[in-house]
Every structure is written in C-alpha cells, then in structure tokens.
C-alpha positions as a Markdown table, in Angstrom:
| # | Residue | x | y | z |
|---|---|---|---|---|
| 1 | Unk | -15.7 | -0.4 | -1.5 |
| 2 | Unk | -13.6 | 2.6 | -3.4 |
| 3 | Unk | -14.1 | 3.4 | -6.7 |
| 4 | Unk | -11.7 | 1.6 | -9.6 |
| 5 | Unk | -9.3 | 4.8 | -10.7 |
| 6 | Unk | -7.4 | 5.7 | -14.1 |
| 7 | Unk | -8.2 | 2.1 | -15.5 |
| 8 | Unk | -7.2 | 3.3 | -18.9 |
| 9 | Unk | -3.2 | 3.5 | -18.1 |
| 10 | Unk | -3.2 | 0.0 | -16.5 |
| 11 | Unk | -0.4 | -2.5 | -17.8 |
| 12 | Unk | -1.9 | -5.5 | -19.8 |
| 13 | Unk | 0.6 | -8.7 | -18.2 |
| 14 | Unk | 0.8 | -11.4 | -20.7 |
| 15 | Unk | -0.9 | -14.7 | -20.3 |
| 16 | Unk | 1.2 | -17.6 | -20.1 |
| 17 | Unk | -0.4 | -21.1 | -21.1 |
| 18 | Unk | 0.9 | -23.5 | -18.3 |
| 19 | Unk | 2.6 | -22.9 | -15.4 |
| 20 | Unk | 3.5 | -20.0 | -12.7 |
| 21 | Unk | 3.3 | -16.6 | -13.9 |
| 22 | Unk | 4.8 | -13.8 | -11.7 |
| 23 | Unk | 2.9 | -10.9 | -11.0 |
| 24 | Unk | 4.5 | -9.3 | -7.9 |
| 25 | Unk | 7.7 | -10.4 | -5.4 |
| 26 | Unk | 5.6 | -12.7 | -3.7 |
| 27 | Unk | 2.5 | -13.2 | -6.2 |
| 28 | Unk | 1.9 | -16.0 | -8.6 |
| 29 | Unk | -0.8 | -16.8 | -11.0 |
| 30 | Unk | -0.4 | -20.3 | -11.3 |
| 31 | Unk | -2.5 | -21.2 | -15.0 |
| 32 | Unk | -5.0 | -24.0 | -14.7 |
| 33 | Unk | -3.8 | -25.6 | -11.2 |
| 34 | Unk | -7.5 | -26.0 | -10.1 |
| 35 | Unk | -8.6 | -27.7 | -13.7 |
| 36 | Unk | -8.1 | -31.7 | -11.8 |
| 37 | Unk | -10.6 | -29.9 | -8.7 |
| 38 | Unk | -13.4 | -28.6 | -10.9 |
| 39 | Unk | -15.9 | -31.2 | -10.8 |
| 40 | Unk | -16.0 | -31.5 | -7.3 |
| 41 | Unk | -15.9 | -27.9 | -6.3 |
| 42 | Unk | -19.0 | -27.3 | -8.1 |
| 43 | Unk | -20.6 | -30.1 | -6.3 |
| 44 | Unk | -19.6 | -28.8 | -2.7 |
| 45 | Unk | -20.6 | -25.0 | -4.5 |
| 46 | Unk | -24.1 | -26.9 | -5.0 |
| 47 | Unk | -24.2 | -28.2 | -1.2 |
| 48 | Unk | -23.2 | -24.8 | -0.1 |
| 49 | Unk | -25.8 | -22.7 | -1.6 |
| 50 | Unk | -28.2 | -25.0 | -0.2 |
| 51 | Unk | -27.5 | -23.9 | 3.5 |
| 52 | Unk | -26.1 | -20.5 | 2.6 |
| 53 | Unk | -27.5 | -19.4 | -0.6 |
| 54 | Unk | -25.9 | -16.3 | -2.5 |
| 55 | Unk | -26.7 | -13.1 | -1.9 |
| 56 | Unk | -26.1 | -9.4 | -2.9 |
| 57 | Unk | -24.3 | -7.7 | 0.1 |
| 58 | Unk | -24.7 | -3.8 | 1.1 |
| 59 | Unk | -21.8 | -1.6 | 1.6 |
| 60 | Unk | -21.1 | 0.3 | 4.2 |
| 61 | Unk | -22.0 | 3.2 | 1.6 |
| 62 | Unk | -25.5 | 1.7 | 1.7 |
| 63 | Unk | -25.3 | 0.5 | -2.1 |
| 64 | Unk | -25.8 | -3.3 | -3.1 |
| 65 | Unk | -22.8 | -5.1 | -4.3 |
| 66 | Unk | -22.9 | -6.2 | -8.0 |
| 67 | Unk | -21.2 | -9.7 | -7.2 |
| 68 | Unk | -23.7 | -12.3 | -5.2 |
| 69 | Unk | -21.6 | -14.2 | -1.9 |
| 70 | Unk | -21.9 | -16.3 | 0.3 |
| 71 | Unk | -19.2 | -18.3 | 2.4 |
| 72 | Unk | -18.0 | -21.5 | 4.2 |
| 73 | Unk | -15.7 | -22.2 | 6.9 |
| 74 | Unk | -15.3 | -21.1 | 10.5 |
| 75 | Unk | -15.4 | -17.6 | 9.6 |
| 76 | Unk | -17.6 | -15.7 | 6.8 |
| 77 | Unk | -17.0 | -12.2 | 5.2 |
| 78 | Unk | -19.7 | -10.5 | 5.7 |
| 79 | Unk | -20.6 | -6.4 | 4.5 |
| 80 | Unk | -23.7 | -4.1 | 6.2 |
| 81 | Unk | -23.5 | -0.6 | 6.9 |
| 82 | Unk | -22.4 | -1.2 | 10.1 |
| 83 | Unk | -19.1 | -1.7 | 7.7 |
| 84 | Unk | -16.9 | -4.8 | 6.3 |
| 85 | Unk | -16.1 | -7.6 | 8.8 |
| 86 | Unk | -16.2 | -11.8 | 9.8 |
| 87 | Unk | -18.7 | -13.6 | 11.4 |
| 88 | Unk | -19.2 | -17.2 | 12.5 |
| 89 | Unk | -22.8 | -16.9 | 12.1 |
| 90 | Unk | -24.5 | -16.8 | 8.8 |
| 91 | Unk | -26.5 | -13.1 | 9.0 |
| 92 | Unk | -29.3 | -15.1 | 6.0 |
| 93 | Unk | -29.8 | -17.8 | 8.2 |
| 94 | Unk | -28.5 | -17.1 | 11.6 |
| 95 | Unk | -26.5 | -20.5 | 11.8 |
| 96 | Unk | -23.2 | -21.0 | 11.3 |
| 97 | Unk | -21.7 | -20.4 | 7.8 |
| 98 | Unk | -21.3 | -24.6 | 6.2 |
| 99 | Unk | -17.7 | -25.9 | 6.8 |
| 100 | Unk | -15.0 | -25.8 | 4.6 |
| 101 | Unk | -15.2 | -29.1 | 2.3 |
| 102 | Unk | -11.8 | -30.9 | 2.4 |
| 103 | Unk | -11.2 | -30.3 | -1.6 |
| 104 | Unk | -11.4 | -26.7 | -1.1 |
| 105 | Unk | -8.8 | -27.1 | 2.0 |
| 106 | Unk | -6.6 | -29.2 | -0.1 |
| 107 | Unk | -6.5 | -26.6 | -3.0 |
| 108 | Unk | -6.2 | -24.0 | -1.1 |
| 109 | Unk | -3.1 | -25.4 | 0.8 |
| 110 | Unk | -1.8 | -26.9 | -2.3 |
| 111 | Unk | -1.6 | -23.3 | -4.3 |
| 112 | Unk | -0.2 | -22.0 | -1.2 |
| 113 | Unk | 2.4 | -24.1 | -0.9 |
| 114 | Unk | 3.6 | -24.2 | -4.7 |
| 115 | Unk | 4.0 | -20.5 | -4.6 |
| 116 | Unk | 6.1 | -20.8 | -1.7 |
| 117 | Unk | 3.4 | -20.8 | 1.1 |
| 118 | Unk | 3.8 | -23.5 | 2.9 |
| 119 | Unk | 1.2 | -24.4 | 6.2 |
| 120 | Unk | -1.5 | -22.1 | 4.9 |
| 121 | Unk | -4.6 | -23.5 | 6.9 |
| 122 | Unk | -7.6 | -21.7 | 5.2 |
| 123 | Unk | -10.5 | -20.8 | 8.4 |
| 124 | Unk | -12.7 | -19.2 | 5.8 |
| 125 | Unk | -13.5 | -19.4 | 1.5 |
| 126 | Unk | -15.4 | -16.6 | 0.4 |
| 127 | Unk | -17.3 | -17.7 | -2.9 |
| 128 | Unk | -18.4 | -14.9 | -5.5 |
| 129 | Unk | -20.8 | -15.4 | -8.2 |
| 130 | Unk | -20.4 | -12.3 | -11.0 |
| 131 | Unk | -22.6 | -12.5 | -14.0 |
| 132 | Unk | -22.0 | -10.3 | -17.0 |
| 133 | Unk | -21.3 | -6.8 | -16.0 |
| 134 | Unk | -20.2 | -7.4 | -12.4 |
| 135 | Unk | -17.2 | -5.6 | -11.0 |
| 136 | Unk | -15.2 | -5.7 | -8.0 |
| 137 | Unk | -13.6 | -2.1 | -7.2 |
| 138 | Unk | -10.4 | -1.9 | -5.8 |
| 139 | Unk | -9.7 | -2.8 | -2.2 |
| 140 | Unk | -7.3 | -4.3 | 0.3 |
| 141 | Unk | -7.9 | -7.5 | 2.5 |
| 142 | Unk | -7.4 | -5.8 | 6.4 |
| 143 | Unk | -10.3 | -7.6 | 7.8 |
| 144 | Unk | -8.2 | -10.2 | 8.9 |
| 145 | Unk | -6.1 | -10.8 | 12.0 |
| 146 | Unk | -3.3 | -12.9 | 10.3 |
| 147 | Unk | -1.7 | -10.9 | 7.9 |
| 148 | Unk | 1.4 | -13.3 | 7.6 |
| 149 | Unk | -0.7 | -16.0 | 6.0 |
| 150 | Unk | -1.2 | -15.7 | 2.0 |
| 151 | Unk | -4.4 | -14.6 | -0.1 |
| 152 | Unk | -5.9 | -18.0 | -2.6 |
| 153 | Unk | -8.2 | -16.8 | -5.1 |
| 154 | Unk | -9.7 | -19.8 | -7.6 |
| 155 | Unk | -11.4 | -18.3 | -10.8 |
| 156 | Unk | -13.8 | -20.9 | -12.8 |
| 157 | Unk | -15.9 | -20.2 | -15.4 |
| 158 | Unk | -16.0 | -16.8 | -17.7 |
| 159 | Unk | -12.4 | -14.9 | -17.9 |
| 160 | Unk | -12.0 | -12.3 | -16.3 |
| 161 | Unk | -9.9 | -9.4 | -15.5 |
| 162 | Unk | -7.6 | -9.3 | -12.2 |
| 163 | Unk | -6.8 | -5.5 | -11.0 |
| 164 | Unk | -3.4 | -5.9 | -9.1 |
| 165 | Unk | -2.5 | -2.6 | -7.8 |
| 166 | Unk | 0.2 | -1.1 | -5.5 |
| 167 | Unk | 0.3 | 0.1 | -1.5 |
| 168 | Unk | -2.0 | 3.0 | -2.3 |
| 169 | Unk | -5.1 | 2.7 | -4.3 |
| 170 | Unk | -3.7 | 5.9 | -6.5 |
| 171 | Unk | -1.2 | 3.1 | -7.6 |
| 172 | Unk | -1.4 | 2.0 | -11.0 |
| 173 | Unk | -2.9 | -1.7 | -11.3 |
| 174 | Unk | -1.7 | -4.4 | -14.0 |
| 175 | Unk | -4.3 | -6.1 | -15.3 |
| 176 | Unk | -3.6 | -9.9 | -14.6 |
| 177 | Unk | -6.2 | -12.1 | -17.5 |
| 178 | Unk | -7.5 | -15.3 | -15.6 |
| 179 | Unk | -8.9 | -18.0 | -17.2 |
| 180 | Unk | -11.2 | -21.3 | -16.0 |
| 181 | Unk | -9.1 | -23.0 | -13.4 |
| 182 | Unk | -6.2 | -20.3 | -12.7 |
| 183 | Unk | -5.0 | -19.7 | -8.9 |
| 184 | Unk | -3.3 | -16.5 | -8.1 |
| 185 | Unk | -1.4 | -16.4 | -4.7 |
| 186 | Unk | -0.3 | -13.4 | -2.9 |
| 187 | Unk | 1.4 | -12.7 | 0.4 |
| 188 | Unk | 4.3 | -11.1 | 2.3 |
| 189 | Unk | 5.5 | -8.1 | 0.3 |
| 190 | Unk | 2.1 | -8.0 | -1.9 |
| 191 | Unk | -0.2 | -9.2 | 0.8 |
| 192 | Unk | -1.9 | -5.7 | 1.2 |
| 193 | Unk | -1.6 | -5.1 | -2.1 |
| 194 | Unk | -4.9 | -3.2 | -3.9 |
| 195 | Unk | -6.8 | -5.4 | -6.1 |
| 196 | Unk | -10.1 | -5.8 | -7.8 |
| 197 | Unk | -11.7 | -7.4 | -11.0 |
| 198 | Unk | -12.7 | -5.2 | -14.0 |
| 199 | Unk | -17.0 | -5.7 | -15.3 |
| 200 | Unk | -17.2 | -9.1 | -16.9 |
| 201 | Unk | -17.7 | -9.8 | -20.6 |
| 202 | Unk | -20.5 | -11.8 | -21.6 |
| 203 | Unk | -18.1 | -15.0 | -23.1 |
| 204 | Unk | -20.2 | -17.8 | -21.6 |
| 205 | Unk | -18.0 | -20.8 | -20.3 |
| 206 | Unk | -18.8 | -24.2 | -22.0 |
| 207 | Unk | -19.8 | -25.8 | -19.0 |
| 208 | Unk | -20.6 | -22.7 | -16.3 |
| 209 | Unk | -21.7 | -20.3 | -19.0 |
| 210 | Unk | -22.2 | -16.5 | -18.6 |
| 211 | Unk | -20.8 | -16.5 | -15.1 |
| 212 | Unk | -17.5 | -16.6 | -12.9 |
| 213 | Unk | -17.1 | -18.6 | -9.3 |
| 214 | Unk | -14.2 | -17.2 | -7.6 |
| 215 | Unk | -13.0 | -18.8 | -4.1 |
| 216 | Unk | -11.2 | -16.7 | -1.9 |
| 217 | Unk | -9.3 | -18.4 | 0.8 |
| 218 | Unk | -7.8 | -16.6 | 3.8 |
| 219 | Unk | -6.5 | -17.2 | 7.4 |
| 220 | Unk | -9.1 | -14.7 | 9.3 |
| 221 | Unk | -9.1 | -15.8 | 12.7 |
C-alpha cells in the first residue's frame, strides 16, 4: 500500500462526545454506537481466530504488513504479491474464511442505516489487530464489485487516528480521533475516498489493552 504523504499539514477534526459527527457529504463518525455490541464481538473475535487466526499479510511490494488480519464472511481480503484481492477460501487454512456472526451483521447494517445507508448486507468483515506502532498507509477500497454500497469500520480498544483523505492520495487528509466503540460510515460521494490510520500510541485500553480491533464491513461480491 502507498506511502502516508505530508502528514504534518493534516486538519485535526474535533471529537464530539455522543452522537454523529460529520466528516465528509456522505461520512459519519457515529461516537460510541458499537459500546451495547462489545462484549459479544470479542467473543465471536475469540471463535474467529480459532479457525482463521491472525496473520501479517505481504504486499504486493513484497514487505509484511504491520497490522495482523484475518476475516469472516463469504468473502475475505486477502494481500500476496500476486497483488490485493477477495477470496472465499482462507489462503492459512485453505477452507472457507468462518461466517459472518449475526451481531456483526446487525451492527454493521445498523450503522449503515443511521448514516443514511439503508439495506447494507455486509458479504465480508475484515478484522485488524494493530499493536503499538502499527500504521495503515493511505489507500482506497477498489477491490470490490459494489461500489454503491457504504464502507463500516468498528474501532475497539486503544484510540486511534483515522486518515480521511480526498480523490487523489496527494489530497490533504483530516485526521478523524476514534475512540473504543466509534463507527465511521462512508459511501456515495466519499466512498473512494483515501484513507488510512496514523502508528498507534501505546494508551492501553482498560479492558483490550495496548491494542486496537477494527472491523471492516463491505459489500464485495
């Protein structure tokens, strides 16, 4: 993935404590809508990584990713460098990825729909582990087929810091805080929308610690 560019001119956006914070036309942050979820995500996280453990992808660049992945759902995201790209099959185990638990679908559909989504049905939830340190540079989400359907990210754990950038990565990117239990939604006009997450701080979470689960839902079939 490209290389995070003139970080230091970024726009800082506000947190707001409760409720839906606009970041784009058609992008939300919507502050601690996954909080009543928590419990029982980690518990499907737990099942998860049983099948499909975590792992530290290779780029098509050849280098290892810093953030440890894995997936669930009909469709996983996967990275070699053969280049970026979905799969039914789980490439660790050569089964199929687990399925999508029905709290993550509920989430997921619920976020979507109170940022004005409505119908979202999730086929795939990529789940990111990032310890202290880990970064994710800024991209786009093109590996998909549906582009009309929105992008759900769930953060839990540490805080982190979300890059939202423009239509061209030489774009400047606001930097979006997100807390333990924050949703952001994006689609339409922002769906293709560079993004990323700056390197985490070491501020352990009181019940994750030093790390940060992110789920990120998408329509990729």
């Amino acid at each position: 993935m490209p290389a995070v560019s003139a970080m230091a001119t970024q726009d800082l956006i506000p947190i707001e404590a409760h409720g839906r914070e606009r970041i784009g036309p058609c992008a939300l942050v919507l502050r601690g809508f996954a909080l009543p979820y928590v419990a029982a995500l980690l518990r499907a996280v737990a099942d998860i990584e049983v099948c499909s453990p975590f792992r530290h992808m290779v780029t098509l660049g050849g280098f290892a990713m810093s953030v440890a992945l894995t997936n669930c759902g009909a469709l996983g995201w996967t990275s070699d460098r053969r280049g970026y790209r979905y799969s039914a099959i789980d490439p660790l185990s050569a089964r199929p990825w687990p399925p999508m638990p029905d709290v993550f679908r509920e989430l997921a559909r619920g976020a979507a729909a109170s940022a004005g989504f409505e119908a979202f049905q999730p086929d795939a939830c990529l789940i990111n582990r990032y310890l202290p340190g880990s970064r994710l540079s800024l991209h786009q989400d093109r590996n998909e087929r549906d582009f009309d359907a929105p992008i759900v990210s769930v953060s839990l754990g540490m805080p982190a810091t979300f890059l939202f950038g423009g239509a061209a990565r030489s774009d400047r990117a606001a930097k979006v805080p997100l807390h333990h239990g924050d949703v952001a939604v994006w689609g339409g006009a922002d769906r293709l929308r560079y993004h990323g997450v700056m390197p985490l701080k070491d501020e352990p979470h009181p019940w994750l610690g030093s790390q940060r689960i992110n789920f990120t839902f998408r329509k990729a079939g």
